[in-house]
MMTF fields as JSON, N, C-alpha, C and O atoms, coordinates in Angstrom:
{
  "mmtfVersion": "1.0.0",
  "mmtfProducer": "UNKNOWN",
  "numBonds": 303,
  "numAtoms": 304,
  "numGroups": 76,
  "numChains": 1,
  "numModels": 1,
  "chainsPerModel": [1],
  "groupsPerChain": [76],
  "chainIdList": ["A"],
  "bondAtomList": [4, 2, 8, 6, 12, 10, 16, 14, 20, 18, 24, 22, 28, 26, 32, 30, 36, 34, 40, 38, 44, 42, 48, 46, 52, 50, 56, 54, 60, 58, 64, 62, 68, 66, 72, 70, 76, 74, 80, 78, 84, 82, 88, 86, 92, 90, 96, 94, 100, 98, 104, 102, 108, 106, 112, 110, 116, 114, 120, 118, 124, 122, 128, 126, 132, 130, 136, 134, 140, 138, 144, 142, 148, 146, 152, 150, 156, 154, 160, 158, 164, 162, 168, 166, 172, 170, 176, 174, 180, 178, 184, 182, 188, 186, 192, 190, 196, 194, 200, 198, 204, 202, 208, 206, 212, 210, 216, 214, 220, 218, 224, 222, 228, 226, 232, 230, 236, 234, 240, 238, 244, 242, 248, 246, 252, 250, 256, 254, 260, 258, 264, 262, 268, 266, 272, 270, 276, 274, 280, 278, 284, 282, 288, 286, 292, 290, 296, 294, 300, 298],
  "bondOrderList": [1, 1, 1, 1, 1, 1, 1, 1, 1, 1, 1, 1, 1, 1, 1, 1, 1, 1, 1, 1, 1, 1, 1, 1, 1, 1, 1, 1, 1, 1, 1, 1, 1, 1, 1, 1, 1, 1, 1, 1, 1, 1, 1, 1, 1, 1, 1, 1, 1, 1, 1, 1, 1, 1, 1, 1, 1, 1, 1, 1, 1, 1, 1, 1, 1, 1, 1, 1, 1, 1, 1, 1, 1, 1, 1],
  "groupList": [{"groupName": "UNK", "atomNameList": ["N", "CA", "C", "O"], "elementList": ["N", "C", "C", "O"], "formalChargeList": [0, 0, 0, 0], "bondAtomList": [1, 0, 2, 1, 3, 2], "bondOrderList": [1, 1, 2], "singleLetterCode": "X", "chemCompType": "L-PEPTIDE LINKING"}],
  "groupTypeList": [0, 0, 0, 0, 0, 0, 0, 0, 0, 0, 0, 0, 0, 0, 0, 0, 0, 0, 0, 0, 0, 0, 0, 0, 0, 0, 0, 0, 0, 0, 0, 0, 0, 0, 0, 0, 0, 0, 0, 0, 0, 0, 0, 0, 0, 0, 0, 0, 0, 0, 0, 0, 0, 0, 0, 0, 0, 0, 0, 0, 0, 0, 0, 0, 0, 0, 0, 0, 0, 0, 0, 0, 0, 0, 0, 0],
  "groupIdList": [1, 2, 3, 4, 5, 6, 7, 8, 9, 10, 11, 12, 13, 14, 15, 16, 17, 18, 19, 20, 21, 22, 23, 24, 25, 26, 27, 28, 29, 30, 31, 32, 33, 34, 35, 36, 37, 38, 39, 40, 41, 42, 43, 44, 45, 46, 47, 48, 49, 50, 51, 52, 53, 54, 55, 56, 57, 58, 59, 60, 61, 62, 63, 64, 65, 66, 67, 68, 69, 70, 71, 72, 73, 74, 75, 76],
  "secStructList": [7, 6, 6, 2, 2, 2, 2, 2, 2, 6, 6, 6, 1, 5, 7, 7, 7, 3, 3, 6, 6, 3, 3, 3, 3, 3, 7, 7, 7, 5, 7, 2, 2, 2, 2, 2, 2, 2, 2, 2, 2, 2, 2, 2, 2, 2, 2, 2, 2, 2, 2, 2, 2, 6, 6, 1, 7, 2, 2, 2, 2, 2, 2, 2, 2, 2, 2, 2, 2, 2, 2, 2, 2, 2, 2, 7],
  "xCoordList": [140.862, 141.248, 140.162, 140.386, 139.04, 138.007, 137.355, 136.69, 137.866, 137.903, 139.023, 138.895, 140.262, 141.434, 141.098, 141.328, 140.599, 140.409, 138.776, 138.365, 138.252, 137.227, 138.008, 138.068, 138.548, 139.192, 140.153, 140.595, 140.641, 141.552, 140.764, 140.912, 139.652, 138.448, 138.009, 138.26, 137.382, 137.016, 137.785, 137.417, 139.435, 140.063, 140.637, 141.674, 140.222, 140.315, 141.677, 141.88, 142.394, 143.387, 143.1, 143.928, 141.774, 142.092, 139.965, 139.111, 140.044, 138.6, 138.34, 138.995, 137.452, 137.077, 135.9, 135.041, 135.426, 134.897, 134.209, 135.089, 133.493, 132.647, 133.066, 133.15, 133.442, 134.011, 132.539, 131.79, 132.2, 130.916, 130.937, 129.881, 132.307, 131.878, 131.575, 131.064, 132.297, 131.805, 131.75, 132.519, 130.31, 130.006, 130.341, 129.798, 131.719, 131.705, 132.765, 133.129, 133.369, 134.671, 135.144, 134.198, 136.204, 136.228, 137.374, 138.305, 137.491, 138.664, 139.537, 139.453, 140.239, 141.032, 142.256, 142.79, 142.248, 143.06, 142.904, 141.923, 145.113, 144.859, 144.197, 144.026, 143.937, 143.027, 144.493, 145.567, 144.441, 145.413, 145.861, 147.074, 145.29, 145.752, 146.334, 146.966, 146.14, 146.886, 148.069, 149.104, 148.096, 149.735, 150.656, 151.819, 150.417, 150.91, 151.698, 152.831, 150.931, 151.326, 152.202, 153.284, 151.904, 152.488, 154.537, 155.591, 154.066, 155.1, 156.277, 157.506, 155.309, 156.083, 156.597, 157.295, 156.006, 156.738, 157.436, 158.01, 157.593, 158.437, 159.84, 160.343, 160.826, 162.016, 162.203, 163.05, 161.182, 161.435, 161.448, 162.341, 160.508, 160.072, 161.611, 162.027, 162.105, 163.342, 164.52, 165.345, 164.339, 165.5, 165.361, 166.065, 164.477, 164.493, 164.729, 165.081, 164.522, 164.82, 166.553, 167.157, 167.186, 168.932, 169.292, 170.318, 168.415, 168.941, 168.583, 169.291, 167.663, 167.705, 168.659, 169.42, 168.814, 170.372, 171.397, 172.052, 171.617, 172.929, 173.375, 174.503, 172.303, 172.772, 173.26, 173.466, 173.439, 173.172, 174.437, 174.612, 175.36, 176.512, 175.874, 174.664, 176.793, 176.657, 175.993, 175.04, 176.464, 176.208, 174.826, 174.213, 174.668, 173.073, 172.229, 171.087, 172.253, 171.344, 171.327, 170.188, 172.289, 171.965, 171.46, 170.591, 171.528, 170.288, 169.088, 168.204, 169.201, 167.312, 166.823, 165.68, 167.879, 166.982, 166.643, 165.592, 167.392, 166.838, 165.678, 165.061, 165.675, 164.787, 163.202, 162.252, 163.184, 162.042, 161.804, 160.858, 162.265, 162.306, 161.662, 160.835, 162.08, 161.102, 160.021, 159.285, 159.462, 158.503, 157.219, 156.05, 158.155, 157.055, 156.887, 155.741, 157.632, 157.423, 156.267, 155.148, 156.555, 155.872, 154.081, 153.168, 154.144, 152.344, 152.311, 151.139, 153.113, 152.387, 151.182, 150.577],
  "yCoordList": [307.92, 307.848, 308.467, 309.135, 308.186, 308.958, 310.408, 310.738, 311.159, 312.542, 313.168, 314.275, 312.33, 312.552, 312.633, 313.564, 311.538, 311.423, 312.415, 312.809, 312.503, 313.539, 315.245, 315.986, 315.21, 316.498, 316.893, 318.041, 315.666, 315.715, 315.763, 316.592, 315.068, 315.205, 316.64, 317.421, 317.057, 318.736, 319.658, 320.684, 319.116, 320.453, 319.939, 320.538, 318.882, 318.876, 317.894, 317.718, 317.411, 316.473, 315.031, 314.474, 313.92, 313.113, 313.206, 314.091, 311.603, 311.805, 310.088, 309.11, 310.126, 308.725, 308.408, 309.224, 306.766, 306.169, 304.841, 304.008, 304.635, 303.264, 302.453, 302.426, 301.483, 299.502, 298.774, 298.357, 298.659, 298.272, 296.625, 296.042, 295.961, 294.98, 294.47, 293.592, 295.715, 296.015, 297.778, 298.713, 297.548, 299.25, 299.741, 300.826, 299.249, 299.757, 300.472, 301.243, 300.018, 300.571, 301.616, 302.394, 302.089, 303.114, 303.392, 303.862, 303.15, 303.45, 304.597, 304.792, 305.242, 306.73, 306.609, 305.617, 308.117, 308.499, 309.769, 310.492, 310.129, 311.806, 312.177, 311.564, 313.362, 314.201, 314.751, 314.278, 316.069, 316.559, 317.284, 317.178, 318.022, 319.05, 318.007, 318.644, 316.729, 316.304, 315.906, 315.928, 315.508, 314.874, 315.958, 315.569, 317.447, 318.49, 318.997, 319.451, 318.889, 318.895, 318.232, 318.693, 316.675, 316.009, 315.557, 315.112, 316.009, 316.365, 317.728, 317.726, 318.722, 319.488, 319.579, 320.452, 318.33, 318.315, 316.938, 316.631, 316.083, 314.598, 315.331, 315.059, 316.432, 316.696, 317.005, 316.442, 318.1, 318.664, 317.645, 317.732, 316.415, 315.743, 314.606, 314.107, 314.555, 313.55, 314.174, 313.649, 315.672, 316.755, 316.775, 316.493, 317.107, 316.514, 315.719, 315.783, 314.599, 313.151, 313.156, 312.851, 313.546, 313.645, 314.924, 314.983, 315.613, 316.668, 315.935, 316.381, 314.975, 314.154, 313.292, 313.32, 312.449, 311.63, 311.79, 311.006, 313.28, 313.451, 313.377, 313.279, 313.444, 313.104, 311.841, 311.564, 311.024, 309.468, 309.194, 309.64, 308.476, 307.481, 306.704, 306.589, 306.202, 305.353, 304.375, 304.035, 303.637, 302.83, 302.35, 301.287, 303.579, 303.782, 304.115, 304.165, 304.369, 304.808, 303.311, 302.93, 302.32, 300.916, 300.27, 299.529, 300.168, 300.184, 300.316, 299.51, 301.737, 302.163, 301.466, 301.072, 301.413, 301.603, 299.787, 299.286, 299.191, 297.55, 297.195, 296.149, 298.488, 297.866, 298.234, 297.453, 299.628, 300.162, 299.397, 299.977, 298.265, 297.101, 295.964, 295.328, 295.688, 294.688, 295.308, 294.827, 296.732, 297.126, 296.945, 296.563, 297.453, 296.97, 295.998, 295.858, 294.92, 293.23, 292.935, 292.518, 293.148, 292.871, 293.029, 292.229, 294.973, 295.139, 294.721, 294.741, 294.398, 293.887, 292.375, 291.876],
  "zCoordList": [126.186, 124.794, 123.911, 122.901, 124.378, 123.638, 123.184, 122.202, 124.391, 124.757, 123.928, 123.406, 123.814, 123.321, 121.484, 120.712, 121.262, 119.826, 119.306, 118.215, 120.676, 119.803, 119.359, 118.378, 120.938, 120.285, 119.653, 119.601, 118.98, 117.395, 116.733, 115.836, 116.729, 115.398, 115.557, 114.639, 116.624, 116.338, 115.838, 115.266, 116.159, 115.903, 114.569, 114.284, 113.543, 112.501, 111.914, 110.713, 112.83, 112.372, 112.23, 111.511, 112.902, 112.428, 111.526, 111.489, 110.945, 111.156, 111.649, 111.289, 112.351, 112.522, 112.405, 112.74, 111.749, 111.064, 112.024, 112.24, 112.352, 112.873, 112.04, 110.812, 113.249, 112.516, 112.072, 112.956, 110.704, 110.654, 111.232, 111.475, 111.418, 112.215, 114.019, 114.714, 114.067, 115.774, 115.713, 115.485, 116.073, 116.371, 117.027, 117.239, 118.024, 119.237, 119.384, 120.272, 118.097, 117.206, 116.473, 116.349, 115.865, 115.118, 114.503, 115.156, 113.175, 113.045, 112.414, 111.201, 113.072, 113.125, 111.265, 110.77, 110.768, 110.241, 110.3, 110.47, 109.974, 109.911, 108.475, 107.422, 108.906, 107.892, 107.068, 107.439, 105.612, 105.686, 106.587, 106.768, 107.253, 107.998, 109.513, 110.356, 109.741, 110.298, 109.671, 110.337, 108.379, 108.601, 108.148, 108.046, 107.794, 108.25, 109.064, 108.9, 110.144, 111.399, 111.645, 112.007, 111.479, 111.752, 110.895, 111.348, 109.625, 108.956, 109.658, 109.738, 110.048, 110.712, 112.222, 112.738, 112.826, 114.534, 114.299, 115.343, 113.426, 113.599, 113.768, 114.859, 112.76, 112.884, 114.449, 115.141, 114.976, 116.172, 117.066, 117.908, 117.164, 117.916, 118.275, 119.32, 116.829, 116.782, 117.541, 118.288, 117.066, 117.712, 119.271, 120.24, 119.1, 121.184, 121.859, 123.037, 121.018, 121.803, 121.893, 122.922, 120.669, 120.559, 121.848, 122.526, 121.886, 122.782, 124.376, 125.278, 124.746, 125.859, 125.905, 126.872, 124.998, 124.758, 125.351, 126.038, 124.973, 125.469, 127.032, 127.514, 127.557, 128.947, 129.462, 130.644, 128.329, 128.567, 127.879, 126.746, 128.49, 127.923, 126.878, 126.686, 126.251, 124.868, 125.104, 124.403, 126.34, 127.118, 127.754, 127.86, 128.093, 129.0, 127.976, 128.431, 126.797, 125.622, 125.302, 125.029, 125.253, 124.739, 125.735, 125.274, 126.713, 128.163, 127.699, 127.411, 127.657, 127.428, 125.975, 125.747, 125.12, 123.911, 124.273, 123.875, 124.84, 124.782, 126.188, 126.39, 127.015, 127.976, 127.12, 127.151, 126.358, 126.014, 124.658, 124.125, 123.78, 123.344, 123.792, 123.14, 125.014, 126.132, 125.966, 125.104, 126.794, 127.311, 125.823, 125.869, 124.485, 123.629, 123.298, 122.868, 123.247, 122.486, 124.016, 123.717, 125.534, 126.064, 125.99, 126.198, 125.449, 125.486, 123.852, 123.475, 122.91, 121.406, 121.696, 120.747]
}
């Protein structure tokens, strides 16, 4: 995760900040030029997911969407 978030910080999308109550910490936001980006891949990002969908009955999309429901109430 660390490698990951430095090299969002180098390449200028997020910046992160030391938790002055645990140094061991840090806490991340995008920069502008991240939520840019990020403004410009959410449509695509949503468009893809509908274009995976479709392989999936109505049925099996209400499957997934309640097992991947579990999977997050489980790691919250």
């Amino acid at each position: 995760m660390t490698s990951r978030l430095r090299r969002l910080a180098d390449a200028g999308f997020i910046e992160r900040f030391q938790n002055p109550a645990d140094k061991r910490g840090y806490y991340v936001r995008l920069t502008e030029k991240g939520r840019k980006v990020m403004k410009d891949i959410i449509p695509l990002h949503i468009d893809n997911e509908r274009q995976l969908l479709l392989a999936l009955s109505q049925e099996d999309q209400h499957t997934l969407n309640r097992l991947l429901k579990r999977l997050t109430n489980h790691w919250a």
